[in-house]
TORKOL-4160 file (C-alpha; in steps of 0.2 Angstrom, whole numbers, padded with zeros to 4 digits, m for minus):
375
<pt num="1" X="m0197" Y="m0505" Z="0115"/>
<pt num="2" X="m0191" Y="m0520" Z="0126"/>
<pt num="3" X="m0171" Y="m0513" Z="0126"/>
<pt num="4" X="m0181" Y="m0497" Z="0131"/>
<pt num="5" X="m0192" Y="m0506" Z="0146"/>
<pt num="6" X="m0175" Y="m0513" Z="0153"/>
<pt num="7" X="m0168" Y="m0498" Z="0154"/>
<pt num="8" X="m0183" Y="m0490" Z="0162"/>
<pt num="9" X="m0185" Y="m0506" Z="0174"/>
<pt num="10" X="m0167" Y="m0504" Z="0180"/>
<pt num="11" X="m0166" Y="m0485" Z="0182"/>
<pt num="12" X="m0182" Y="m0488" Z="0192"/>
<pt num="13" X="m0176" Y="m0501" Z="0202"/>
<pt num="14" X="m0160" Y="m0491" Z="0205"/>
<pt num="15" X="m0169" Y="m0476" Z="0212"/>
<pt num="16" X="m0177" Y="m0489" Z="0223"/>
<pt num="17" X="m0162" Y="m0495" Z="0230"/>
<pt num="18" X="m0155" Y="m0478" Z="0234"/>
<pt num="19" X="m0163" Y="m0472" Z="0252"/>
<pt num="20" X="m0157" Y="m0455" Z="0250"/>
<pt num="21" X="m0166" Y="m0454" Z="0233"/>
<pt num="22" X="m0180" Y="m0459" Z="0238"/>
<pt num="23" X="m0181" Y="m0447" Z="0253"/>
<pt num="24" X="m0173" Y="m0433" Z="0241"/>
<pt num="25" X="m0188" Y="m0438" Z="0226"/>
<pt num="26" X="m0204" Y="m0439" Z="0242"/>
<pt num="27" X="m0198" Y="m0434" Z="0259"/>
<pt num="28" X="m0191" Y="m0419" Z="0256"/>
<pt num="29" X="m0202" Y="m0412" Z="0245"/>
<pt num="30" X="m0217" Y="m0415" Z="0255"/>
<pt num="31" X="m0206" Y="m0404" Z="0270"/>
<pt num="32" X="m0205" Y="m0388" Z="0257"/>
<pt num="33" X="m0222" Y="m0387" Z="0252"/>
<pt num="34" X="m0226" Y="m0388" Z="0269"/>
<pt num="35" X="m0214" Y="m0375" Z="0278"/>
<pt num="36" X="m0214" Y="m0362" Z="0261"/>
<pt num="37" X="m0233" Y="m0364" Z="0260"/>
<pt num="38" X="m0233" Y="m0355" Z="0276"/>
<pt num="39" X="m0218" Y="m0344" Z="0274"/>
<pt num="40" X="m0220" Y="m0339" Z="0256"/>
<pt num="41" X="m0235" Y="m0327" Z="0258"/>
<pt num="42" X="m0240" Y="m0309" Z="0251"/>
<pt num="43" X="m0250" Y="m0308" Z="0266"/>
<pt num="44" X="m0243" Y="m0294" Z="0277"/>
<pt num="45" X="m0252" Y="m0293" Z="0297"/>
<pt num="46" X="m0247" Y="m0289" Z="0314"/>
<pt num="47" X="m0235" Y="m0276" Z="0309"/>
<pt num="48" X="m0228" Y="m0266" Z="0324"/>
<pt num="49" X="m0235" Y="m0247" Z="0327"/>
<pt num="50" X="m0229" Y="m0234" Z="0339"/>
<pt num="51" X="m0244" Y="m0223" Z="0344"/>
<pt num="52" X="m0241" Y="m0206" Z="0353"/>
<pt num="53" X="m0258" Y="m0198" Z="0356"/>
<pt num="54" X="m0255" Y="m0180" Z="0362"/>
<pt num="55" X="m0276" Y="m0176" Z="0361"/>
<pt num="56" X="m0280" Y="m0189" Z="0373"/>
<pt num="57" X="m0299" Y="m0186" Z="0368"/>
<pt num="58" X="m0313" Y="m0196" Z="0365"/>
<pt num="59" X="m0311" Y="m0197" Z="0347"/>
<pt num="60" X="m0293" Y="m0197" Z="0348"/>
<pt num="61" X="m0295" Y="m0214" Z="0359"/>
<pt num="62" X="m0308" Y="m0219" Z="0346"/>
<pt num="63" X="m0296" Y="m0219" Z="0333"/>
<pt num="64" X="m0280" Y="m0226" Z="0344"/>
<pt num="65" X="m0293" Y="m0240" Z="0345"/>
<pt num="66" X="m0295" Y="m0243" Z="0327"/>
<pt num="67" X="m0278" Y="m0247" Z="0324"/>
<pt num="68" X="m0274" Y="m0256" Z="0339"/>
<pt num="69" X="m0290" Y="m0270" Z="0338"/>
<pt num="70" X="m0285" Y="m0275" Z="0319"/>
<pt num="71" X="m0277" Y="m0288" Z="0313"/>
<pt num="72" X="m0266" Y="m0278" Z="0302"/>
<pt num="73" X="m0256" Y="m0269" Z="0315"/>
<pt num="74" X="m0250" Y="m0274" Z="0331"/>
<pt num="75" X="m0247" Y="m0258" Z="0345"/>
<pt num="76" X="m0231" Y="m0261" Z="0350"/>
<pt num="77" X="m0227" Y="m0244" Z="0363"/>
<pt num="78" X="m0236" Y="m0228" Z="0367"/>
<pt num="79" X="m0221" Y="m0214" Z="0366"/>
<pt num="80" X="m0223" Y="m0199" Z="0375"/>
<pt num="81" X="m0212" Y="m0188" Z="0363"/>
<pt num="82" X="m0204" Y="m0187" Z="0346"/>
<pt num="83" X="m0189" Y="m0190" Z="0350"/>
<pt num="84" X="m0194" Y="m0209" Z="0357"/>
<pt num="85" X="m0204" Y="m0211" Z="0340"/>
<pt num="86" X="m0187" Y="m0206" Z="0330"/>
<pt num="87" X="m0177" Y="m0220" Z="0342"/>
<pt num="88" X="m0190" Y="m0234" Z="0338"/>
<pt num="89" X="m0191" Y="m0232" Z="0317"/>
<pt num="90" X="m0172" Y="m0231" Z="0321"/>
<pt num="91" X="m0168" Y="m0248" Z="0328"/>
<pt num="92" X="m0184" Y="m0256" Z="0317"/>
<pt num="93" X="m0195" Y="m0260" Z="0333"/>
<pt num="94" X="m0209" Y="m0253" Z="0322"/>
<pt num="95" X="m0215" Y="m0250" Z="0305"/>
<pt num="96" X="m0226" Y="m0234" Z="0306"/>
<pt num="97" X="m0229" Y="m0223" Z="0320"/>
<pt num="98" X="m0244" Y="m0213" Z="0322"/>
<pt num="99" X="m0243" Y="m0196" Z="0330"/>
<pt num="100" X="m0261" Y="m0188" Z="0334"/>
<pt num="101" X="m0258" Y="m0167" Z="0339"/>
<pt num="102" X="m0267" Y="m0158" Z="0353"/>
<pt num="103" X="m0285" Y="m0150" Z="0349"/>
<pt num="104" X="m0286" Y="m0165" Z="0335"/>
<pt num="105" X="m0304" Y="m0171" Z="0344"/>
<pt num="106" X="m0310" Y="m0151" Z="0345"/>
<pt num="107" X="m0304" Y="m0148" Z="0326"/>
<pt num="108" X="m0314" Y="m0161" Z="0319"/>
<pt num="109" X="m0330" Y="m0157" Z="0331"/>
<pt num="110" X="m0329" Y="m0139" Z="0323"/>
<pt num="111" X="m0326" Y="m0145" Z="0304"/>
<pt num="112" X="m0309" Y="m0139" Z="0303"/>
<pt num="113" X="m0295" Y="m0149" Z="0293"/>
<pt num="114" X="m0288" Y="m0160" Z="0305"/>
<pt num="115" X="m0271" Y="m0168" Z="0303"/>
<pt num="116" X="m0263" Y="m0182" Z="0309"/>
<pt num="117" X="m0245" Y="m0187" Z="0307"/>
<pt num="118" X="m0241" Y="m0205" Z="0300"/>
<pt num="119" X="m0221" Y="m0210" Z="0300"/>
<pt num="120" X="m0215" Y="m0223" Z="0291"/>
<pt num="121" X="m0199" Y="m0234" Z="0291"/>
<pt num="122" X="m0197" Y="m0235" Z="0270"/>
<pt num="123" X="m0180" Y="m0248" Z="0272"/>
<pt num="124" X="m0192" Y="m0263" Z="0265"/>
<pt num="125" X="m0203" Y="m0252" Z="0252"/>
<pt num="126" X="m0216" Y="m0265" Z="0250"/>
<pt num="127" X="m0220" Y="m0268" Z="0266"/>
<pt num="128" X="m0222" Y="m0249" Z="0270"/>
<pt num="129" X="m0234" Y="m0248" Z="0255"/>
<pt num="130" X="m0244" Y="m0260" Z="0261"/>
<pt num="131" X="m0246" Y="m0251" Z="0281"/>
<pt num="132" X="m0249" Y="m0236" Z="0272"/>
<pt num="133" X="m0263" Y="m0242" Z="0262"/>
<pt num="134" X="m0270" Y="m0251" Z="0278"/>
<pt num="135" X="m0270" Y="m0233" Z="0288"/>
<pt num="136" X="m0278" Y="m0224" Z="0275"/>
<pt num="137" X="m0290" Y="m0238" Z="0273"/>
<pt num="138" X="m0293" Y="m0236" Z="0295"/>
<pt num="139" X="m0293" Y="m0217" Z="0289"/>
<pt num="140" X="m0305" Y="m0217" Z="0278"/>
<pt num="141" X="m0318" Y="m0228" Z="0288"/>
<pt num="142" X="m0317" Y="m0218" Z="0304"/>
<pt num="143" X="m0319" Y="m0201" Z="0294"/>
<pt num="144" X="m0336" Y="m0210" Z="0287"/>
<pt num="145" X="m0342" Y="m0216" Z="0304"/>
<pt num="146" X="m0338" Y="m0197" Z="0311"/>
<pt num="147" X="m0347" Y="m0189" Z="0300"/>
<pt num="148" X="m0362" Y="m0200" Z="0299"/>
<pt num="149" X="m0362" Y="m0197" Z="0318"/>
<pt num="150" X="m0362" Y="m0177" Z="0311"/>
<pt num="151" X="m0378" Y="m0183" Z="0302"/>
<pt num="152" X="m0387" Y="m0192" Z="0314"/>
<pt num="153" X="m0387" Y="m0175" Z="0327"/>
<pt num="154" X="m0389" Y="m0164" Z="0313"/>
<pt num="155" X="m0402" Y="m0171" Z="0300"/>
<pt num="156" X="m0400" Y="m0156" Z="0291"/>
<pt num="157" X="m0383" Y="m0162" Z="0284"/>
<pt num="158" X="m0391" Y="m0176" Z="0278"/>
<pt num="159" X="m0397" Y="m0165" Z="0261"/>
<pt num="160" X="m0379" Y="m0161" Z="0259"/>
<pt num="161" X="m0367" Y="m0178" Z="0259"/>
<pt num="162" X="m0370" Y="m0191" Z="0252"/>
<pt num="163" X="m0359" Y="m0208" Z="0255"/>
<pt num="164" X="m0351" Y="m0218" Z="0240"/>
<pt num="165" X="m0354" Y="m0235" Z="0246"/>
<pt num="166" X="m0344" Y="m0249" Z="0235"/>
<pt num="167" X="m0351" Y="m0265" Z="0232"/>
<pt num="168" X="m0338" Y="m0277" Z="0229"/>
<pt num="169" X="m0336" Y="m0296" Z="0225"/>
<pt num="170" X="m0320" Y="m0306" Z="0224"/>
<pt num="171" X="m0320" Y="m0319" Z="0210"/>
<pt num="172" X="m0310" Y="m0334" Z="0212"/>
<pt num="173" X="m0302" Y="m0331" Z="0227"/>
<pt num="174" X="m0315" Y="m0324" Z="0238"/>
<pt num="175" X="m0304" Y="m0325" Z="0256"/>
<pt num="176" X="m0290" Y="m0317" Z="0245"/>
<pt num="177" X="m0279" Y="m0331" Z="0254"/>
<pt num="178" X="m0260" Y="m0328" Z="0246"/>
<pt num="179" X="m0259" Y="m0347" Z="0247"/>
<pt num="180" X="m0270" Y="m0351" Z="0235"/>
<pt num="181" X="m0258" Y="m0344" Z="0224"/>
<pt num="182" X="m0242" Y="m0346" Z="0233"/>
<pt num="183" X="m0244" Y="m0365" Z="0232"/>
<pt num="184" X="m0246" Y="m0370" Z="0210"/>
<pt num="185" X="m0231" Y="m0362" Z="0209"/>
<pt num="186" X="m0223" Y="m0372" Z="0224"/>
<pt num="187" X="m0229" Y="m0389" Z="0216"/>
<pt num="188" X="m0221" Y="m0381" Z="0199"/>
<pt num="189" X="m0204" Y="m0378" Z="0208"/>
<pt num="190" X="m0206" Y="m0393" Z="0214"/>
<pt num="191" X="m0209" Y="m0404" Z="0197"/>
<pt num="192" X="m0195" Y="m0395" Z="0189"/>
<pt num="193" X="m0183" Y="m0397" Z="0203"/>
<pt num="194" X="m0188" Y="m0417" Z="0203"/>
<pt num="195" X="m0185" Y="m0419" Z="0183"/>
<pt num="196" X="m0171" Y="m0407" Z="0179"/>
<pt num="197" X="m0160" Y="m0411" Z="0193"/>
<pt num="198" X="m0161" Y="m0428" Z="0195"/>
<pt num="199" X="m0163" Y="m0433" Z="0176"/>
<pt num="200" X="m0145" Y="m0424" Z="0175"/>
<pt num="201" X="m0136" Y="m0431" Z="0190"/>
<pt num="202" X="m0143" Y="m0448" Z="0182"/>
<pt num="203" X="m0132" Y="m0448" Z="0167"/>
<pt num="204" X="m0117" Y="m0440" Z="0173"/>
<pt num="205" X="m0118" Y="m0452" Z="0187"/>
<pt num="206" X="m0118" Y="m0465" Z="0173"/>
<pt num="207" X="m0105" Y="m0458" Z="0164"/>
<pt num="208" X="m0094" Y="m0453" Z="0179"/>
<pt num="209" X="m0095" Y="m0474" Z="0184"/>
<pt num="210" X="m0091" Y="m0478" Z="0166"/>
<pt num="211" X="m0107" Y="m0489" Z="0165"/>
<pt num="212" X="m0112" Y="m0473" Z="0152"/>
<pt num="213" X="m0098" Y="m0480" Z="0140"/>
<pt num="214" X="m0103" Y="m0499" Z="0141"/>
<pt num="215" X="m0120" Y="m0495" Z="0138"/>
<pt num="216" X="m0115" Y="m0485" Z="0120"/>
<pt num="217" X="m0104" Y="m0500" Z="0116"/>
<pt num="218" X="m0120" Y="m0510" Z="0115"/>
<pt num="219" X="m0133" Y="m0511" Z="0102"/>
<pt num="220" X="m0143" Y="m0498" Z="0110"/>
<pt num="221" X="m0145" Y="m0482" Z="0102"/>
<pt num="222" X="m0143" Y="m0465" Z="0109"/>
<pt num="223" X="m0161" Y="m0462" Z="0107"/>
<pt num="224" X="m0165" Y="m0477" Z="0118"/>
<pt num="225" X="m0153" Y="m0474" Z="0130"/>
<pt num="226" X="m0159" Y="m0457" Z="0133"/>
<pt num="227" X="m0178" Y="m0463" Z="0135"/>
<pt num="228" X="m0172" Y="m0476" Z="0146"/>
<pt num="229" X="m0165" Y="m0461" Z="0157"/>
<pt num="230" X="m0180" Y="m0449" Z="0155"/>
<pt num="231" X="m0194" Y="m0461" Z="0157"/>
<pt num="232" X="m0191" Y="m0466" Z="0175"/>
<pt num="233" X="m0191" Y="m0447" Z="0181"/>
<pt num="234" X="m0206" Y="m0442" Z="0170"/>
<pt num="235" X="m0217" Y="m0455" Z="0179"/>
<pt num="236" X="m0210" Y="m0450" Z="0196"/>
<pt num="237" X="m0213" Y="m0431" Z="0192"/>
<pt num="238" X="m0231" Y="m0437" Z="0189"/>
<pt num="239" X="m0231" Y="m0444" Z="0206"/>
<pt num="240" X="m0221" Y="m0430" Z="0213"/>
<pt num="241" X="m0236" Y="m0419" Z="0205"/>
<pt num="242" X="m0250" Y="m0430" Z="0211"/>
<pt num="243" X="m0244" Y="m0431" Z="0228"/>
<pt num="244" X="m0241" Y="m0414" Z="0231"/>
<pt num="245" X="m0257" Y="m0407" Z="0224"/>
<pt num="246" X="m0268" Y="m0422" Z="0235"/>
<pt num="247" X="m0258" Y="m0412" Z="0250"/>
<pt num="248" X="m0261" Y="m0396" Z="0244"/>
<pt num="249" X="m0279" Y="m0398" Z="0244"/>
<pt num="250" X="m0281" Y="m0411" Z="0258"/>
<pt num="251" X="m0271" Y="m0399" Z="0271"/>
<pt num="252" X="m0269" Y="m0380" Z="0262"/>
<pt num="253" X="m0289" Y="m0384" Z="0255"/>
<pt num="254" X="m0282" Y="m0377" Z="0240"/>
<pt num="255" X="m0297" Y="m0379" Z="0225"/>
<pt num="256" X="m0295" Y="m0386" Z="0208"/>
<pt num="257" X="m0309" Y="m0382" Z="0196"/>
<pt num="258" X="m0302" Y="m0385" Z="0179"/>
<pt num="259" X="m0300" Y="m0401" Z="0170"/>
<pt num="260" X="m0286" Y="m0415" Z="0177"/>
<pt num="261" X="m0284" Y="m0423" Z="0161"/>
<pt num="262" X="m0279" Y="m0407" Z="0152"/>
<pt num="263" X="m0269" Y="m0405" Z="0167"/>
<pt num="264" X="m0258" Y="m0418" Z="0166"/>
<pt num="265" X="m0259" Y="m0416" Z="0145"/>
<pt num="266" X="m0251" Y="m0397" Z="0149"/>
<pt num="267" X="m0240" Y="m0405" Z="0163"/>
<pt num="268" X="m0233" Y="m0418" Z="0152"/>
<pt num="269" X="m0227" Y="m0404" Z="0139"/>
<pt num="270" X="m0218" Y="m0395" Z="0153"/>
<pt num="271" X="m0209" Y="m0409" Z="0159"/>
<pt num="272" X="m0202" Y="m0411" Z="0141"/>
<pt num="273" X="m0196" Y="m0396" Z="0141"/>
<pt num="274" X="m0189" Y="m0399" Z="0159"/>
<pt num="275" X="m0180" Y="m0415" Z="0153"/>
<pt num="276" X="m0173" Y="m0410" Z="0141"/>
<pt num="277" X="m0164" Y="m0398" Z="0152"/>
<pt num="278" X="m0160" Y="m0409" Z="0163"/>
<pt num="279" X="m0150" Y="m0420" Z="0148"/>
<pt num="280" X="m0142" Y="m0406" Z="0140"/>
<pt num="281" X="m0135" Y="m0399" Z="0159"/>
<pt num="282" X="m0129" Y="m0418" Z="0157"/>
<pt num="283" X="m0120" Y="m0414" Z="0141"/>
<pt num="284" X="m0111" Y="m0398" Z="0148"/>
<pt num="285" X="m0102" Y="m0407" Z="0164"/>
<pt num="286" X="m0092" Y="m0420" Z="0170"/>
<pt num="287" X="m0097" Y="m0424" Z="0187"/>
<pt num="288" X="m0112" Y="m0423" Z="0198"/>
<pt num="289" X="m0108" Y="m0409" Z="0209"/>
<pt num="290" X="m0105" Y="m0398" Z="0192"/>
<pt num="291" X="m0121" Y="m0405" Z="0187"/>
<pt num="292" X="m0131" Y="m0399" Z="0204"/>
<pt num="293" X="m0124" Y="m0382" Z="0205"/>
<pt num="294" X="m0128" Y="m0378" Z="0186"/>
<pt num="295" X="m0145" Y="m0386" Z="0188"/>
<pt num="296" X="m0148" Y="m0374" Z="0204"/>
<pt num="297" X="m0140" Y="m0361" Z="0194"/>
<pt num="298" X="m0154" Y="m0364" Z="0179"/>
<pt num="299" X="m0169" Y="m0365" Z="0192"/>
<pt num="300" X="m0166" Y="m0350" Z="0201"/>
<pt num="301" X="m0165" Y="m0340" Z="0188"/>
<pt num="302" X="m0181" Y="m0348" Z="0179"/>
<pt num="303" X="m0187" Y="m0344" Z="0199"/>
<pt num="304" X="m0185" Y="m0325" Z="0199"/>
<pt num="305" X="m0190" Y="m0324" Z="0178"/>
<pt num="306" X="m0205" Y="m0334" Z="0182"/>
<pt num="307" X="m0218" Y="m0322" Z="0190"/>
<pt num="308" X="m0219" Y="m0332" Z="0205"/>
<pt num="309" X="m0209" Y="m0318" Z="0215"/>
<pt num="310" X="m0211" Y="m0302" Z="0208"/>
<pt num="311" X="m0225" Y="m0298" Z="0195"/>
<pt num="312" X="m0217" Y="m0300" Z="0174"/>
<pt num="313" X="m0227" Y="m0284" Z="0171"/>
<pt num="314" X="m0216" Y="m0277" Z="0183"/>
<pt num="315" X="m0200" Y="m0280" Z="0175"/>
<pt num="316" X="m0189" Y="m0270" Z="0160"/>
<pt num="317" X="m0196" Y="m0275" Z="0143"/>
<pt num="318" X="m0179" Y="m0282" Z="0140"/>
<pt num="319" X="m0180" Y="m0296" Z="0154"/>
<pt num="320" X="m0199" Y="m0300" Z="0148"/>
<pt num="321" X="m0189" Y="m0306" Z="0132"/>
<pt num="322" X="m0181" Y="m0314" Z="0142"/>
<pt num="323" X="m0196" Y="m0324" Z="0153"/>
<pt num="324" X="m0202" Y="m0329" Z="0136"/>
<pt num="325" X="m0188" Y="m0343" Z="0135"/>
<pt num="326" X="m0192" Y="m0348" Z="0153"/>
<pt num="327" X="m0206" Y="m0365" Z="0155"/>
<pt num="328" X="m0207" Y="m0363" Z="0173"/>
<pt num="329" X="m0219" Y="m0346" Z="0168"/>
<pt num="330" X="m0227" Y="m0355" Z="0157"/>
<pt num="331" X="m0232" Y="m0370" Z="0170"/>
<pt num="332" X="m0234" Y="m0358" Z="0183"/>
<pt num="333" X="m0247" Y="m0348" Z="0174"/>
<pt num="334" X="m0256" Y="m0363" Z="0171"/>
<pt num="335" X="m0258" Y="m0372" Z="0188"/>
<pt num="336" X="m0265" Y="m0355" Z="0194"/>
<pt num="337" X="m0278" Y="m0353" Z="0181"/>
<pt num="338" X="m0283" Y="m0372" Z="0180"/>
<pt num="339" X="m0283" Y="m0370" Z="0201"/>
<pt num="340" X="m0292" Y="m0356" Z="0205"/>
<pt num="341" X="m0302" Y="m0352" Z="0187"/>
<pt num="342" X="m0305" Y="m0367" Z="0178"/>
<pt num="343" X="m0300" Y="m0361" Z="0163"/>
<pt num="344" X="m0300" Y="m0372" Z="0148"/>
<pt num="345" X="m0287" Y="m0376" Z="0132"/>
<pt num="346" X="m0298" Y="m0361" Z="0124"/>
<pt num="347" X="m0288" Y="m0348" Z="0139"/>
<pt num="348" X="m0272" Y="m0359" Z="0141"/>
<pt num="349" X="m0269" Y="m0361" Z="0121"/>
<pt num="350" X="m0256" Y="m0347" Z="0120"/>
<pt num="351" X="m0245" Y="m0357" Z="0135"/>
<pt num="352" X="m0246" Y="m0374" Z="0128"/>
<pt num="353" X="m0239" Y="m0369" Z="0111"/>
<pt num="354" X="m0224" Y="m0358" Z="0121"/>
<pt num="355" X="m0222" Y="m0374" Z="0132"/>
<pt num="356" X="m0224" Y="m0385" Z="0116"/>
<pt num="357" X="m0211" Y="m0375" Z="0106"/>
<pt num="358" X="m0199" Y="m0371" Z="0121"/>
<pt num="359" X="m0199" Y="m0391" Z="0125"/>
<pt num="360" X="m0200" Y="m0399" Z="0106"/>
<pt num="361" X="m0184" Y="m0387" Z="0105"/>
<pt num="362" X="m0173" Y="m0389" Z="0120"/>
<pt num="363" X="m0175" Y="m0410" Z="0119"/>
<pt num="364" X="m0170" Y="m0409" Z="0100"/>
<pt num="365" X="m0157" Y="m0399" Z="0105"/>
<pt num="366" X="m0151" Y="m0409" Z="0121"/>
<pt num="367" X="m0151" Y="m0425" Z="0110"/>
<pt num="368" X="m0140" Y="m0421" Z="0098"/>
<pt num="369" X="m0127" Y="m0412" Z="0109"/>
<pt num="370" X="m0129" Y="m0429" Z="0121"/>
<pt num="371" X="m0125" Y="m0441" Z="0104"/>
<pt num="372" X="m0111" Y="m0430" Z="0097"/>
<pt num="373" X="m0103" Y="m0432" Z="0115"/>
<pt num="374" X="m0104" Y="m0451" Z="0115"/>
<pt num="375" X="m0100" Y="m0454" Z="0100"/>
């Protein structure tokens, strides 16, 4: 154990001395959660409408007003014809255009179908999803308020309609901010990038200056040598973790209901697994910039196969195989429910043992491919 705490003492002390690591490992980071916190949201407002009113009625006004006092759509133009609405989808100015017809007020006064035109620019599918379902959602209350207008002149009608009215309650995320669950998984990109890069630039570094050799030459074994290197980055992903959590709370207001100890128990099992990586990256090249491109090459694609983009249930059943090899899902999934839910080692069982066997696996692994190569 003393051969190990040198190690550990001088590959701390190294870091120490080293300004851009020390910027790369607290600066930096800091920076991204910051900036993506805000830019990475699922939250989509102010989109640009084009609204050509050809009733020019009470009601027609009423309804212009609806979706130009909202926070979901922004009125960008008022066109005067079609042909003006075609030239705006064209060049993207707007993404839905709303084209109310003549006699649209008189039609619905006298109970027949009215019909109201809704153009979309489908180039970004999602985000015209998303406008539809607001317009609809703007439909459907003003049609409620109409007719309960209808009532209230005509009582009679009240014997007739009756109105559905939903009672709703949001668990867990009451203000359905897209941060609350944009930022665990930031903090995870964040651990794994801090461990898995860096524990691999550390030993190829080593062995590109030749110290790597000297140090095998010596009565230090392999297994030393490599907790020597892991150590050091384990501790400071703790910090790493620590640090960007108390900022995620302090400044996003992000809650944390479950348990800290069983987090840093279920953290400590993914930053073996992310270790491990990061040694047998270390195992596969023979300089640092080979060591950084594969270890971006690794965390993009654990990035996209995590979940934290696009949902897993989304995805081929042939590429969810393939998500169950990836840690950073695993992590991910577990910040969000110890976050937001408080769930307990009775929910979060099933991802500790993937995260236990995934880790347990790819350290074994990465230490015998790190000993057969220096030896």
């Amino acid at each position: 154990m003393g051969k190990v705490f040198h190690l550990v003492k001088k590959e701390l002390k190294q870091v120490m001395r080293d300004p851009n690591m020390l910027r790369v490992i607290f600066i930096v980071p800091m920076i991204q959660l910051l900036v993506l916190g805000y830019a990475i949201t699922t939250d989509i407002k102010n989109l640009n409408i084009l609204i050509c009113d050809f009733d020019r009625s009470e009601i027609s006004r009423d309804l212009v007003d609806r979706f130009s006092h909202t926070e979901y759509f922004t009125l960008k133009e008022y066109a005067a014809s079609h042909g003006n609405i075609e030239s705006y989808l064209f060049r993207g100015k707007v993404v839905l255009a709303l084209v109310i017809p003549e006699n649209f007020g008189k039609d619905l006064e006298t109970l027949k179908q009215p019909e109201v035109q809704v153009l979309l620019d489908g180039q970004n599918s999602n985000t015209s999803a998303v406008a539809l379902g607001y317009a609809n959602r703007i439909f459907l209350q003003f049609m409620q308020d109409t007719l309960e207008k209808k009532i209230a002149r005509s009582p009679y009608l009240a014997r007739s309609v009756h109105f559905i009215e939903p009672v709703t309650r949001t668990w867990y995320n009451p203000e359905l901010k897209s941060v609350y669950y944009m930022i665990p998984g930031i903090i995870s990109i964040l651990l794994t990038i801090i461990t898995m890069l860096l524990t691999s630039l550390a030993i190829v570094k080593e062995r590109e200056i030749g110290t790597l050799e000297q140090l095998m030459v010596t009565p230090i074994t392999s297994g030393q040598i490599i907790a020597g290197k892991t150590i050091p980055f384990a501790c400071l992903g703790f910090i790493e973790m620590s640090v960007a959590m108390t900022f995620g709370v302090l400044w996003f207001k992000i809650p944390i209901v479950g348990s800290l100890p069983l987090l840093v128990f279920l953290a400590a099992t993914f930053i073996l697994a992310t270790l491990g990586l990061g040694i047998f990256i270390s195992t596969l090249v023979n300089t640092q910039q080979q060591a950084l491109f594969m270890s971006w090459s690794f965390l993009v694609t654990f990035i996209l196969l995590s979940g934290f983009f696009y949902p897993i249930e989304n995805m081929p059943e042939w590429v969810k195989t393939i998500t169950l090899f990836n840690p950073l899902r695993y992590f991910i999934e577990i910040l969000r429910e110890l976050f937001l839910k408080g769930a307990g080692i009775n929910v979060l069982w099933p991802e500790l043992a993937s995260l236990l066997t995934i880790g347990v696996s790819i350290f074994i692994l990465a230490t015998l491919r790190f000993h057969k190569r220096n030896t």
